[in-house]
LUMPANU-658573 format. One record per residue (C-alpha): residue in three letters; x, y, z. Coordinates in steps of 0.02 Angstrom, whole numbers, padded with zeros to 5 digits, always signed. Each point is the difference from the previous one (the first is absolute). Layout:
! residues N
AlaXYZ/...
***
This chain:
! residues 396
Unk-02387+06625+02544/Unk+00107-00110+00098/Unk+00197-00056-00073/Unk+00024-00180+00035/Unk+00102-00026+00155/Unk+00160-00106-00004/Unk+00062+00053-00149/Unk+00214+00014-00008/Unk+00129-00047-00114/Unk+00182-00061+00037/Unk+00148+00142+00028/Unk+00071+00036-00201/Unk-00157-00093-00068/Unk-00103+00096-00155/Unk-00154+00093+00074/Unk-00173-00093-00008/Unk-00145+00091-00055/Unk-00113+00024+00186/Unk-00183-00079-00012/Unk-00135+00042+00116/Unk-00176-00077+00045/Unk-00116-00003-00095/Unk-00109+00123-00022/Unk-00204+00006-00073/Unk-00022+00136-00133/Unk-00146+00051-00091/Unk-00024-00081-00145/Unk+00156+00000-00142/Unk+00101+00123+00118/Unk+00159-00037+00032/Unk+00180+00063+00077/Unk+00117+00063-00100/Unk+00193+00048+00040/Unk+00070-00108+00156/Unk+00035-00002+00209/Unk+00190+00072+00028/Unk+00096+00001+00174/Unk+00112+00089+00105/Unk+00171+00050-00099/Unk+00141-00155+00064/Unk+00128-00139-00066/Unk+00061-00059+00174/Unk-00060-00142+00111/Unk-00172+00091+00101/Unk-00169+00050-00002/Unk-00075+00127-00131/Unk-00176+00073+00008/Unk-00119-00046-00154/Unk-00049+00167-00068/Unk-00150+00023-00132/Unk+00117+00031-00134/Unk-00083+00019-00167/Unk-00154-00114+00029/Unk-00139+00114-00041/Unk-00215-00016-00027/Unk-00081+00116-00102/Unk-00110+00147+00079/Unk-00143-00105+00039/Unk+00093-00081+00143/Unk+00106+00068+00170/Unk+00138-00100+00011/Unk+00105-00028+00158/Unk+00143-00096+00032/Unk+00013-00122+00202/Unk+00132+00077+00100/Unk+00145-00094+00073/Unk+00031-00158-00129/Unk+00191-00022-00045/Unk+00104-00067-00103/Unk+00137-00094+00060/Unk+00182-00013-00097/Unk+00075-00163+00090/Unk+00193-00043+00012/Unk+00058-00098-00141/Unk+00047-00159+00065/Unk+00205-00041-00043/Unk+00129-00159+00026/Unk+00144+00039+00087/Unk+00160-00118-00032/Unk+00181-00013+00074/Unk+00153-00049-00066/Unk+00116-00066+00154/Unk+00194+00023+00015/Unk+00101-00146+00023/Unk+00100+00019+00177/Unk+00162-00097+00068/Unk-00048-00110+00159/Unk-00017+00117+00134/Unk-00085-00109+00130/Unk-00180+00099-00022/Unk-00130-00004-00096/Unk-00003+00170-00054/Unk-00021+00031-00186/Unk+00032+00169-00123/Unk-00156+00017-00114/Unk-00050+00154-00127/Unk-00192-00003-00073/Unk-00075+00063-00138/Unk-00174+00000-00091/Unk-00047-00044-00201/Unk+00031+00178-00063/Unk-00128-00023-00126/Unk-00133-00010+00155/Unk+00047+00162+00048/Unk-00096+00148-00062/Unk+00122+00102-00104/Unk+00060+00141+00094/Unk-00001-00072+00173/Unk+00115-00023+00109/Unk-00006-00174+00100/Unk+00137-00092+00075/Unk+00010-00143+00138/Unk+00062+00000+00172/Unk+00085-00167+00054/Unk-00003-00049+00172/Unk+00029-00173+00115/Unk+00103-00063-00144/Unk+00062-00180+00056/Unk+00045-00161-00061/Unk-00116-00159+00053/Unk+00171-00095+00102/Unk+00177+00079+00044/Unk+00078-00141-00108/Unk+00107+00005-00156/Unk-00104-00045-00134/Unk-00058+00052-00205/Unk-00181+00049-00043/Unk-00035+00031+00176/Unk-00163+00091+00045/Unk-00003+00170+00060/Unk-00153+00093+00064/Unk-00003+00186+00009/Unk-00147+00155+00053/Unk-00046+00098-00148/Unk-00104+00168+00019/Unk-00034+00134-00124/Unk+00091+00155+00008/Unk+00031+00163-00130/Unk-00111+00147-00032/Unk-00154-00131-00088/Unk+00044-00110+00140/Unk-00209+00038+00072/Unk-00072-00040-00188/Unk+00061-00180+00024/Unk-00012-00152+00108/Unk+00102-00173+00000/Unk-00065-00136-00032/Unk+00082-00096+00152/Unk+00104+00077+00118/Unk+00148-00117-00003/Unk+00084-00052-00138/Unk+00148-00171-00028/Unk+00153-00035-00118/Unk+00144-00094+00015/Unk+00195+00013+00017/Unk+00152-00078+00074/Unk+00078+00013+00157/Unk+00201-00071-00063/Unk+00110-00077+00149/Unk+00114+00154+00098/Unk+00158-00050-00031/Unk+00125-00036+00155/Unk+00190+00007+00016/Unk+00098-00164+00079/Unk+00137+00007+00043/Unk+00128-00133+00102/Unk+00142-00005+00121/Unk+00129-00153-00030/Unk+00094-00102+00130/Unk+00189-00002-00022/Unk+00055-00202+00000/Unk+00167-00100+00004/Unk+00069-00059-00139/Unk-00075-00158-00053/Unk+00021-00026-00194/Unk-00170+00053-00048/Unk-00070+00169-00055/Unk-00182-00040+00137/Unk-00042+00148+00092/Unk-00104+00032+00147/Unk-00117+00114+00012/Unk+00001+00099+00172/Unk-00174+00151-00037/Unk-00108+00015-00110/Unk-00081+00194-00006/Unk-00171+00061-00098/Unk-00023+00188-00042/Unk-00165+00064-00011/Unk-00122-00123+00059/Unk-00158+00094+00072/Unk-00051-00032+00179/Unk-00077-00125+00068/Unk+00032-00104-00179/Unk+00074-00172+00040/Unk+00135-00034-00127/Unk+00161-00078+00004/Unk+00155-00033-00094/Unk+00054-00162-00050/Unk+00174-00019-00089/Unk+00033-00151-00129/Unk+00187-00018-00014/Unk+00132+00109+00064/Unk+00199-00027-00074/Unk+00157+00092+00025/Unk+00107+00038-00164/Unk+00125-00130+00008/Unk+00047-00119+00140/Unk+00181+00097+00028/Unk+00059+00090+00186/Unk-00032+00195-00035/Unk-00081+00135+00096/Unk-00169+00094-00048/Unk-00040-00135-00122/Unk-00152+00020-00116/Unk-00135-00103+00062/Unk-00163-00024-00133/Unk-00157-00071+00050/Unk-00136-00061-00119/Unk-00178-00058+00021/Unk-00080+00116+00104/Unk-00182+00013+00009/Unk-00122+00045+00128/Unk-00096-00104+00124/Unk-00148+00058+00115/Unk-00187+00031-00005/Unk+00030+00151-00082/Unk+00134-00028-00122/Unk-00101-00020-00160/Unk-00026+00184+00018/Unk+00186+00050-00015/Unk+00150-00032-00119/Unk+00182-00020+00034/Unk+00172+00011-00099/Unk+00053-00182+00014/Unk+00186+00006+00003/Unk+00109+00111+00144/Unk+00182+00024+00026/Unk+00081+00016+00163/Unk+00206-00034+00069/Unk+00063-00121+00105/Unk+00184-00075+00047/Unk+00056-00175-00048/Unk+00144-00014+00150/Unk+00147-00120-00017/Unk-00039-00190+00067/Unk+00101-00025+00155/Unk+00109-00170-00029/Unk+00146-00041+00129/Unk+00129-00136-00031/Unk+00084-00085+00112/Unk+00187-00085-00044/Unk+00013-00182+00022/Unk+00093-00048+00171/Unk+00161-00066-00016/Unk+00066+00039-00151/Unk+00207-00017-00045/Unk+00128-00043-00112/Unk+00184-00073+00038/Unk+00126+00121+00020/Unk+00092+00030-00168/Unk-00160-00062-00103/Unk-00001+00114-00148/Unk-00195+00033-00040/Unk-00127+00026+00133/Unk-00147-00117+00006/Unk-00169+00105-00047/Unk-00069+00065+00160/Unk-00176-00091+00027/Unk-00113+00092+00102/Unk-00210-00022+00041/Unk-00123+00116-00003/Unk-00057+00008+00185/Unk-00124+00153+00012/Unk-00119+00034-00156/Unk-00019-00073-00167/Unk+00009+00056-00175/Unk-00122-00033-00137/Unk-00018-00152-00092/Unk+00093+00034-00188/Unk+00118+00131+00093/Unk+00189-00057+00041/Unk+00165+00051+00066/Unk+00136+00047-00099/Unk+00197+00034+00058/Unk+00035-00089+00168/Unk+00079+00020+00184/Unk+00178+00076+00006/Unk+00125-00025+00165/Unk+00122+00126+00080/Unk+00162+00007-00082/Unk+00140-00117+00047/Unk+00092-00164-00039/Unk+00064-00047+00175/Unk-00049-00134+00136/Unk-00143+00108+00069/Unk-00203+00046-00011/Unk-00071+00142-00114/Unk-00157+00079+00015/Unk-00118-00029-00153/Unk-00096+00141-00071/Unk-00144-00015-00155/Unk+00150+00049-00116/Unk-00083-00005-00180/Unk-00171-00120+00066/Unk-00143+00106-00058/Unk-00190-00026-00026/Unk-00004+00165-00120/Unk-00084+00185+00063/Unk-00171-00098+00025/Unk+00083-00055+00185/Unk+00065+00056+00140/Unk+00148-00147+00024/Unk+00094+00013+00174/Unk+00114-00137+00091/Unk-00011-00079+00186/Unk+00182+00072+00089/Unk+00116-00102+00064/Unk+00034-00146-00140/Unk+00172-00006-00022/Unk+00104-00126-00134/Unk+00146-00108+00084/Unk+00184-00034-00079/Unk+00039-00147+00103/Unk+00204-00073+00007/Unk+00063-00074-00155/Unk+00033-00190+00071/Unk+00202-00033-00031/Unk+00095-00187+00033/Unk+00165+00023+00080/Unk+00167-00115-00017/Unk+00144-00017+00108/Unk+00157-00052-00061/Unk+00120-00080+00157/Unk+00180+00006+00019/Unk+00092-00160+00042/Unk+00108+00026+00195/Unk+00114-00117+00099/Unk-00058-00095+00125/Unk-00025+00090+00164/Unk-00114-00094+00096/Unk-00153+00088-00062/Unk-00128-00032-00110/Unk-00010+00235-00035/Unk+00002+00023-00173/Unk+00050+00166-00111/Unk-00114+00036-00146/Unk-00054+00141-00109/Unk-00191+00034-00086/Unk-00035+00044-00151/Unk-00172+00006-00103/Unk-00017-00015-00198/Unk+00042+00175-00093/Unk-00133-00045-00112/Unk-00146-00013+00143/Unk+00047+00193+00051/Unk-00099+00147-00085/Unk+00096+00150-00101/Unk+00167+00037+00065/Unk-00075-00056+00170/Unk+00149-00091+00120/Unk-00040-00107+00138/Unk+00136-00081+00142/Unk-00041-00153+00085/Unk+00061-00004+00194/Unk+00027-00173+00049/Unk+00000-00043+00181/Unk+00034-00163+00105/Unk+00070-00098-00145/Unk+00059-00196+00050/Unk+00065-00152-00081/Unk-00124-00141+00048/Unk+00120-00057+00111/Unk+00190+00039+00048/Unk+00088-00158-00056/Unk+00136+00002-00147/Unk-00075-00024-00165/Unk-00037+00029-00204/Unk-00170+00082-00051/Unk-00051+00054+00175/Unk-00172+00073+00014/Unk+00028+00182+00050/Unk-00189+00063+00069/Unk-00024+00177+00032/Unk-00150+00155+00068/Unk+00004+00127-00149/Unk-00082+00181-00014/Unk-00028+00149-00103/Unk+00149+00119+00025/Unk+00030+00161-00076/Unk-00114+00044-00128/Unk+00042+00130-00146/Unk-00068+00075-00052/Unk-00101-00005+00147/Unk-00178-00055-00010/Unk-00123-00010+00133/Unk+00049-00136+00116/
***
C-alpha cells in the first residue's frame, strides 16, 4: 500500500491522522490500526512508517518507501513599536519588534531582529511613518516564518533645540532705552541645515549713561528652509554701554556790565557742537572769573549742567568785560584881575554820589580860559578835564 503523498501539518498544529490510497481487498476485509511517521515536532520532513495498519493473515502487506510527511513553519506577524527621536537631520529611526505571544508555541523561544529602521522624511513631525527589517531569531526561530519581511509604525521626530544668543552695540545717550543689535549666534544647528536667527525687539534697561548695561532682546524665532525642524529660547541677555552725549556750549560774544553794577547779567551762551534730546534741559548756568574791576574774566560752565546723561564742555576763550563806569565832571573857576589874558584857574570835581564804595576820583583840568580876556561879571570860564588819581585804584 501506498501513503498519500503531500500530507503535512503547520509547526505546533495537532497531528492529523495519515491516509493512504486506496487499496482493493477481498471481499468485507478491511485495515485495522493506522499509518504512523518518523518521531518529530520541528519544521522538516518525516518518513511515513506502517505504524499499526495491519491485514489479517490472508494478505502480505507492504508499505511504498520514501513518502514524507512534512511539518511546515508556522506562519507569524511581526510588529514594531518606534521611538520618538529629537531632529537629528537623518532619517534614522530606533525600533524593537515583537510577535502575538499567543502565536507562539508554548515553550519556544522567538524573538525579532530589527534592522534598516528609518523614518519616511528627516523632518519634525507626529505620527510619522517608520519602516523597519524584521527576521526571526531565538532557539524556535527555524519552526517559524514571517509573514512579510518588513514591518511600519509610527513616531515623532520633536524639533532639536538650539541656543541664541546676541552681542549688543554700545550707543550715545539719546533718551530712549532702543538697542542695537550687533550678532546674533545659534548653537547646535546640524550641517549643512539652513537656519537663521531673527531677533524681534532688543532694549537696554533704562535709558541712563552706565557701563555693562543689561540689554534684553525679545522675539526671536528662526528663519530658513530648515527652521521648522528646530526650536529656540526666544528672549537673550547681553551688555552694552550707554556713553555720555557730547554737548559743547559756547558763551555769547560780548558780554559786560558797567563797572560798579552790583548783579551780573546771566551769562547766555549757544550750544554750538551737539544737541540734547527733546524733553531734556539745562539747569544752573555760566559763572565768570572772580573780580569787580574795569577788566575781562574768563567764563567757565560754573553750575550749567545737562545732568550725568551728558558730557557738557565749553569753547575757550569767552571772556565777560567790566567796561568804565561813565562819570560827568564840573569845574568851578576862580575870578583874577585883569592881565591881558583870557588863562583861567579852575578846579574839577565829579558828584560823590556817581562814585562806587569808598571809591575817590580827582579831576585834572588843563587849558582852562575865560571866553575872552576883557573885564567882566559871569564870564564863561571853559576848560579840558581828565581822570586823575584814582583810589582806590581801579583799572584805568
Amino acid at each position: 500500500m501506498t501513503p498519500r503523498s503531500g500530507q503535512s501539518k503547520t509547526y505546533g498544529a495537532t497531528e492529523p491522522a495519515l491516509a493512504y490510497e486506496p487499496v482493493v481487498l477481498v471481499g468485507t476485509d478491511a485495515f485495522t490500526g493506522s499509518l504512523s511517521r518518523e518521531q518529530g515536532s520541528t519544521v522538516g520532513s518525516y518518513d511515513i512508517t506502517q505504524g499499526s495498519l495491519a491485514l489479517s493473515n490472508n494478505y502480505v502487506l507492504s508499505l511504498t518507501a520514501g513518502v514524507k510527511f512534512t511539518i511546515t513553519a508556522k506562519a507569524l506577524t511581526a510588529s514594531i513599536v518606534a521611538s520618538n527621536k529629537e531632529y537629528d537631520g537623518g532619517t534614522t529611526a530606533s525600533a524593537t519588534g515583537s510577535v502575538p505571544a499567543a502565536d507562539v508555541v508554548t515553550g519556544d523561544e522567538v524573538a525579532i531582529a530589527v534592522s534598516d529602521a528609518a523614518f519616511a522624511t528627516k523632518q519634525v513631525g507626529t505620527n510619522k511613518t517608520v519602516t523597519a527589517t524584521v527576521a526571526l531569531t531565538g532557539e524556535a526561530a527555524r519552526n517559524y516564518s514571517l509573514s512579510a519581511t518588513s514591518a511600519t509604525a509610527t513616531a515623532e521626530i520633536t524639533a532639536k533645540p538650539l541656543t541664541a544668543s546676541i552681542t549688543a552695540d554700545s550707543k550715545v545717550y539719546d533718551g530712549t532705552t532702543l538697542a542695537s543689535i550687533a550678532t546674533r549666534t545659534l548653537v547646535g544647528v546640524i550641517s549643512p541645515d539652513a537656519v537663521t536667527l531673527t531677533v524681534g525687539t532688543a532694549a537696554f534697561a533704562d535709558k541712563n549713561v552706565a557701563d555693562s548695561k543689561t540689554v534684553a532682546a525679545a522675539g526671536l524665532r528662526l528663519d530658513g528652509a530648515d527652521a521648522g525642524n528646530y526650536s529656540v529660547n526666544t528672549t537673550a541677555t547681553a551688555t552694552a554701554a550707554i556713553t555720555a552725549r557730547p554737548i559743547v556750549v559756547t558763551a555769547a560774544a560780548n558780554q559786560s556790565k558797567v563797572y560798579g553794577t552790583t548783579t551780573d547779567p546771566v551769562l547766555g551762551y549757544s550750544i554750538t557742537t551737539g544737541s540734547k534730546v527733546d524733553g531734556d534741559n539745562f539747569s544752573g548756568q555760566l559763572a565768570r572769573a572772580g573780580g569787580e574791576n574795569v577788566n575781562t574774566y574768563a567764563i567757565d560752565l560754573g553750575t550749567l549742567s545737562l545732568g550725568t546723561n551728558y558730557d557738557l564742555s565749553m569753547t575757550a576763550g569767552s571772556t565777560f568785560a567790566i567796561t568804565r563806569k561813565a562819570l560827568t565832571a564840573s569845574i568851578l573857576a576862580q575870578s583874577k584881575v585883569y592881565d591881558a589874558t583870557s588863562n583861567a584857574t579852575a578846579l574839577g570835581s565829579v558828584p560823590a554820589a556817581s562814585l562806587v564804595g569808598s571809591d575817590v576820583v580827582t579831576v585834572a583840568v588843563t587849558n582852562a580860559q575865560f571866553n575872552d580876556k576883557k573885564v567882566g561879571q559871569n564870564k564863561a570860564v571853559t576848560a579840558t578835564v581828565a581822570l586823575g588819581a584814582i583810589l582806590p585804584a581801579t583799572t584805568a
